[in-house]
LOVOPA-467596 format. One record per residue: residue in three letters; x, y, z of N, C-alpha, C in turn. Coordinates in steps of 0.02 Angstrom, whole numbers, plus 50000, padded with zeros to 5 digits. Layout:
// residues N
ALAXYZXYZXYZ ...
//
This chain:
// residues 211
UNK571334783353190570964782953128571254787553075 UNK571404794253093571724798653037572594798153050 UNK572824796052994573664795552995573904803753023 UNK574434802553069574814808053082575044812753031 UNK575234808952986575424816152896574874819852901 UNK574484816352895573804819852875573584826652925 UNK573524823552980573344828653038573814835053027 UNK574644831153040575134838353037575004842452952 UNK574994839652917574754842652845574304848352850 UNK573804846052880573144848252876573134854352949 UNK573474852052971573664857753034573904864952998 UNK574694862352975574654867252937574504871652876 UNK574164868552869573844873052777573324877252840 UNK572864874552890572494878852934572914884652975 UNK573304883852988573704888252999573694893652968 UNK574034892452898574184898352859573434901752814 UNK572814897352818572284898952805571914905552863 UNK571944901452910571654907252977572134911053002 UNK572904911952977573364918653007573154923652963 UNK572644924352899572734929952854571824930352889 UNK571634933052934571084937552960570604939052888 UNK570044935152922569444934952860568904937752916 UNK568314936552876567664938652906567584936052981 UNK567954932553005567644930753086568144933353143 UNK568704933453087569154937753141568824947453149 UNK568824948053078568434957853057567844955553115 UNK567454952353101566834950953171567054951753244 UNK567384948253263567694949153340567974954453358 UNK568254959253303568504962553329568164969553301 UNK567724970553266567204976053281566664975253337 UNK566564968953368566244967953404566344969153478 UNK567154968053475567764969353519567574978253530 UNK567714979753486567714988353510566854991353505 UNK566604988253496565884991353492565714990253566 UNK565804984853590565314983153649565934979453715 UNK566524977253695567014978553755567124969553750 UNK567634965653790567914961653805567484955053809 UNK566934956653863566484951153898566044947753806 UNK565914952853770565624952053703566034949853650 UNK566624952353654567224948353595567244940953629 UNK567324939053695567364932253691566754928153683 UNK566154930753691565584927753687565484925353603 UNK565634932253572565714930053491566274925953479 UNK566834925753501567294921653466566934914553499 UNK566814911053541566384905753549565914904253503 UNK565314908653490564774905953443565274906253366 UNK565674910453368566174907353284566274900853298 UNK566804899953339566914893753353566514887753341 UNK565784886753354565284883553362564944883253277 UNK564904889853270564544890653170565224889053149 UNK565854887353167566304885453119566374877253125 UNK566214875753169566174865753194565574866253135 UNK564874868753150564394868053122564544866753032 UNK565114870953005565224868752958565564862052938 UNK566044861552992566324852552970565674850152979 UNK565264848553022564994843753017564494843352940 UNK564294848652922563914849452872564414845452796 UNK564914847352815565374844952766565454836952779 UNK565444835752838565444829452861565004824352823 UNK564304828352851563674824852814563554825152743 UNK564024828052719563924827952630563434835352610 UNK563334839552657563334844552632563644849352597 UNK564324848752615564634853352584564894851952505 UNK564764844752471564944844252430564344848352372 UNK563754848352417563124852352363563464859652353 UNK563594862452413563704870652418564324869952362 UNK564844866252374565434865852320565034865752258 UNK564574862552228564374861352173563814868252137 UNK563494869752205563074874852173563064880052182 UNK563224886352149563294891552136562834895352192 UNK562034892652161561624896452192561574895152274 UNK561874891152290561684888352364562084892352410 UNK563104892552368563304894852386563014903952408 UNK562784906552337562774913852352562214916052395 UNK561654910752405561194911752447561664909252539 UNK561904907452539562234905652615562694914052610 UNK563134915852572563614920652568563164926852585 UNK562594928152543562384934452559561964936952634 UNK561714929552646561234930552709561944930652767 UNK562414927852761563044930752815563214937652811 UNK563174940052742563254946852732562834953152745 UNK562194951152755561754953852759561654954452827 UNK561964949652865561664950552954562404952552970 UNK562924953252929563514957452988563324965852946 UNK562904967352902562834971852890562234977252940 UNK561934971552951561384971652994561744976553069 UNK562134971253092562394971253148562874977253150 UNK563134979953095563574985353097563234992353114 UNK562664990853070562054996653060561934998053113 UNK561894993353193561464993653250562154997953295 UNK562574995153285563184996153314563465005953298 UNK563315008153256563445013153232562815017553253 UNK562315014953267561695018053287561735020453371 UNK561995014553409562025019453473562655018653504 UNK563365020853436563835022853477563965028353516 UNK563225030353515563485038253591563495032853653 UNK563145028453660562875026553714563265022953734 UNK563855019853711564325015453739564885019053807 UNK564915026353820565325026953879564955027653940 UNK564115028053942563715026653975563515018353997 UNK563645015353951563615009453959564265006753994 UNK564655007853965565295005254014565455008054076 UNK565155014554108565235016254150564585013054207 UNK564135008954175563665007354203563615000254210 UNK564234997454177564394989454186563944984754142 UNK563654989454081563264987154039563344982153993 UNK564064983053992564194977453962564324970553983 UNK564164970754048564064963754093563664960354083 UNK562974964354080562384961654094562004961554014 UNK562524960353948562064961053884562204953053884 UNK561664952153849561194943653840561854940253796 UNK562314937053841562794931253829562564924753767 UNK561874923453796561564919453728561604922253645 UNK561184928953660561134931753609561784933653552 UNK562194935153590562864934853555563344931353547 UNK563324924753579563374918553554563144918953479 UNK562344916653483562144916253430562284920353378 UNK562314929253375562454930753334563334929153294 UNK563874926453337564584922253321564304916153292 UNK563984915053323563744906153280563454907753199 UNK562884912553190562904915653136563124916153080 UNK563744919853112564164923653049564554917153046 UNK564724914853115565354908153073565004903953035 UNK564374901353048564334896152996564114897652934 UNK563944905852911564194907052842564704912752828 UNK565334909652855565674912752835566054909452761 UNK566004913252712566284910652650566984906852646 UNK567554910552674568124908652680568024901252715 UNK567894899552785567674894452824567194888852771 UNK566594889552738566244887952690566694885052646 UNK567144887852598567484885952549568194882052568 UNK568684882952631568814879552644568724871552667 UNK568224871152690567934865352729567874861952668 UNK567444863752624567054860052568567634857752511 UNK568094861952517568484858352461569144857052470 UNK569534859652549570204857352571569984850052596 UNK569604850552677569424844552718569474840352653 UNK569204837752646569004828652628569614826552597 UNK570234831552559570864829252532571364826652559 UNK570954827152645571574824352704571484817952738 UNK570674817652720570574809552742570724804652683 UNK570754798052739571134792052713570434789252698 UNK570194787252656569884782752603569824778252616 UNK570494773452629570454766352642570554765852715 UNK570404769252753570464769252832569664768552856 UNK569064770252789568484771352805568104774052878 UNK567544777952890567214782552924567304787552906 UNK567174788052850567674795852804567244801952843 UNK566554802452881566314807052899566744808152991 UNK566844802953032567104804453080567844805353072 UNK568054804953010568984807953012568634815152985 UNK568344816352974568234825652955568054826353016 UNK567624826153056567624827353122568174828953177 UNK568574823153150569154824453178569614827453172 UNK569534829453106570164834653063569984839553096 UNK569184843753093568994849253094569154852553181 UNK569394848053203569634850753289570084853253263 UNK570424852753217571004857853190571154866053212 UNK570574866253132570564873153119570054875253170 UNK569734873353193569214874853262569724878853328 UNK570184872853330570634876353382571214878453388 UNK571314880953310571814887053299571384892353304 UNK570814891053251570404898153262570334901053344 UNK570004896053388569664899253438570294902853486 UNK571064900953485571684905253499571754911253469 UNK571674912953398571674917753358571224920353377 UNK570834919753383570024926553366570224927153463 UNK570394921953510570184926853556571094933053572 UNK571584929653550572064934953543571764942153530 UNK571434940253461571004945953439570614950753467 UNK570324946653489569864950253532569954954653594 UNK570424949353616570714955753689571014960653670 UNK571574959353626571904965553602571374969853587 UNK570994970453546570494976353517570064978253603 UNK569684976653619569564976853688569634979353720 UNK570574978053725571094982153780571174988753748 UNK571094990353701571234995953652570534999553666 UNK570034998953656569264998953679569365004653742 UNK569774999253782569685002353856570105009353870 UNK570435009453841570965018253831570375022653805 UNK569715020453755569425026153737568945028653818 UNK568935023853836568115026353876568485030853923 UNK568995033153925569045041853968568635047353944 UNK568565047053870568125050953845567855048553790 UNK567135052653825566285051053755566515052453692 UNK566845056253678567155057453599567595049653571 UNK568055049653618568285044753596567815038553596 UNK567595035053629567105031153642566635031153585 UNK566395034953571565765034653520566335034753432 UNK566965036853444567105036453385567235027953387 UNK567465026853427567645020553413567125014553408 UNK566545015453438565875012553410565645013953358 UNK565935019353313565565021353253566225016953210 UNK566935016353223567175013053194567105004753176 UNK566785004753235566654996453250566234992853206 UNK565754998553213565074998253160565264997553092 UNK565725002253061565575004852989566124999552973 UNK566654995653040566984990252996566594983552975 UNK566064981753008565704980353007565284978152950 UNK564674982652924564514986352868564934984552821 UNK565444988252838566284987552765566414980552742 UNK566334977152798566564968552794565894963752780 UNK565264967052764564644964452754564644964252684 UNK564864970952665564714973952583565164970252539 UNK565764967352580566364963752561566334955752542 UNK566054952352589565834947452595565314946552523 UNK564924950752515564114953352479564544949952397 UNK564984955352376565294954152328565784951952327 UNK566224947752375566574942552353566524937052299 UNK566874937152247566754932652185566834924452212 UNK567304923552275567524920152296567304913352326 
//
């Protein structure tokens, strides 16, 4: 149904869109050092999932409203911004507690759902993801091939599964880096306080993006 130009086209403009690290990659990987490995991949999944969530929205002709309205857009932008700000705040709150936790396998047993959901979250308002979808996608489907909503569907396995390679690269690396601190609580808690305040940093960022 979607011509091969199109796909390889559209492959790569995603490419060079998701190699420059936006808000879901900064997510995975403060999430990565706040709370350890088992949690960066759980988040890069629910991105994965809030980032499908956006093709399809784009699919269904949503995204042409958000393209059109200002206000829709900045109400989706800020409430993403507002819950990784959220999430930084929490993260920075009990980075003493993370070399106790890892020494206690705590990070095994934190709620896999829950942080899903909070990756699903942030991806499906992530602005960059948002503004791509809504105004690259639809320039790659064929028109006269008609099902114009199931060739976005199909496009969007694209950037879905470049991203979900990228963010989890991401993620282990930071992770593996993670794991050198927990010899010591100093280190450990700094690096949860870094996790946090990138966090925060990338909330406030998002907040005022003109973009």
């Amino acid at each position: 149904m979607v011509h091969t130009e199109n796909l390889l086209a559209f492959a790569a403009m995603s490419l060079v869109v998701i190699a420059v690290p936006g808000p879901s990659v900064l997510f995975v990987v403060g999430r990565a050092l706040a709370h350890g490995r088992r949690t960066a991949l759980a988040t890069v999944l629910g991105n994965l999932l809030g980032s499908y969530a956006l093709v399809l929205a784009v699919a269904l002709g949503l995204g042409s409203l958000v393209q059109r309205s200002a206000t829709v857009f900045t109400a989706v932008k800020l409430a993403g911004a507002a819950y990784l700000v959220y999430l930084g705040v929490q993260a920075f709150r009990h980075r003493g507690r993370l070399r106790t936790q890892v020494a206690a396998g705590a990070d095994e047993r934190r709620g896999d759902l829950r942080t899903v959901l909070d990756g699903l979250l942030v991806g499906a308002t992530n602005p960059k993801g948002l503004v791509f979808f809504a105004a690259v996608l639809p320039q790659f489907v064929d028109h006269d091939a008609g099902n114009i909503p199931l060739q976005m569907m199909v496009l969007g396995l694209i950037p879905a599964g470049i991203g979900l390679i990228s963010d989890t690269v991401w993620g282990l690396c930071a992770s593996a880096a993670r794991s050198w601190f927990a010899g010591s609580e100093r280190r450990m808690s700094a690096i949860g306080g870094t996790g946090g305040v990138a966090l925060i940093g990338l909330g406030f960022t998002v907040a005022v993006s003109r973009q």
